[in-house]
C-alpha positions, 0 to 999 in steps of 0.5 A: 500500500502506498502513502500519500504525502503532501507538500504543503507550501510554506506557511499552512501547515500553520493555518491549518494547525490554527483552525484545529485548534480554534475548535478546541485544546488539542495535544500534538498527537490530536493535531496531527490525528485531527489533521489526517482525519480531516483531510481524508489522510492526505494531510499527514503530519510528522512529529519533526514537522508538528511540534516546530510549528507549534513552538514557532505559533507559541513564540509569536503568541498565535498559541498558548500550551499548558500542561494537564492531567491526562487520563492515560499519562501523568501529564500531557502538553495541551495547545489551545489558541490564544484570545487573538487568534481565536478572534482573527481566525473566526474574521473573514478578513483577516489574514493569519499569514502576517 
């Protein structure tokens, strides 16, 4: 069985993590899942190319994590869109690749 794989131009790997989230706190391996599922597993996100987007959306303040109690693990990182980019994201005419 082959793997689809999509090379995503520069800059939506991040828009489409954004509009995850906006749904709700995710962890990266829900992200990813959220992703794949969303996309009928045409969208397919590593773990090396996840979790750098995540700190890269965290360090311009586009996300906010948190450490929570987990069901199946002591703790788990949690993203969850910070209040602006909530708001943008929700904007038709906003534009999130500033």
């Amino acid at each position: 069985m082959s793997s689809l794989k999509s090379d995503l131009p520069q800059g939506t790997l991040d828009l489409l993590v954004l509009k995850v989230i906006a749904l709700g706190p995710l962890h990266g391996y829900g992200i990813a899942h959220r992703l794949q599922q969303l996309s009928n597993d045409v969208v397919q996100v590593q773990q090396g190319t996840l979790y750098p987007a995540l700190h890269r959306l965290e360090n311009r303040g586009l996300l906010a994590s948190e450490w929570k109690m987990s069901d199946v693990t002591a703790s788990t990182p949690s993203s969850t869109a910070s209040s602006a980019t909530t708001s943008s994201a929700r904007s038709p005419n906003s534009s999130a690749a500033e």
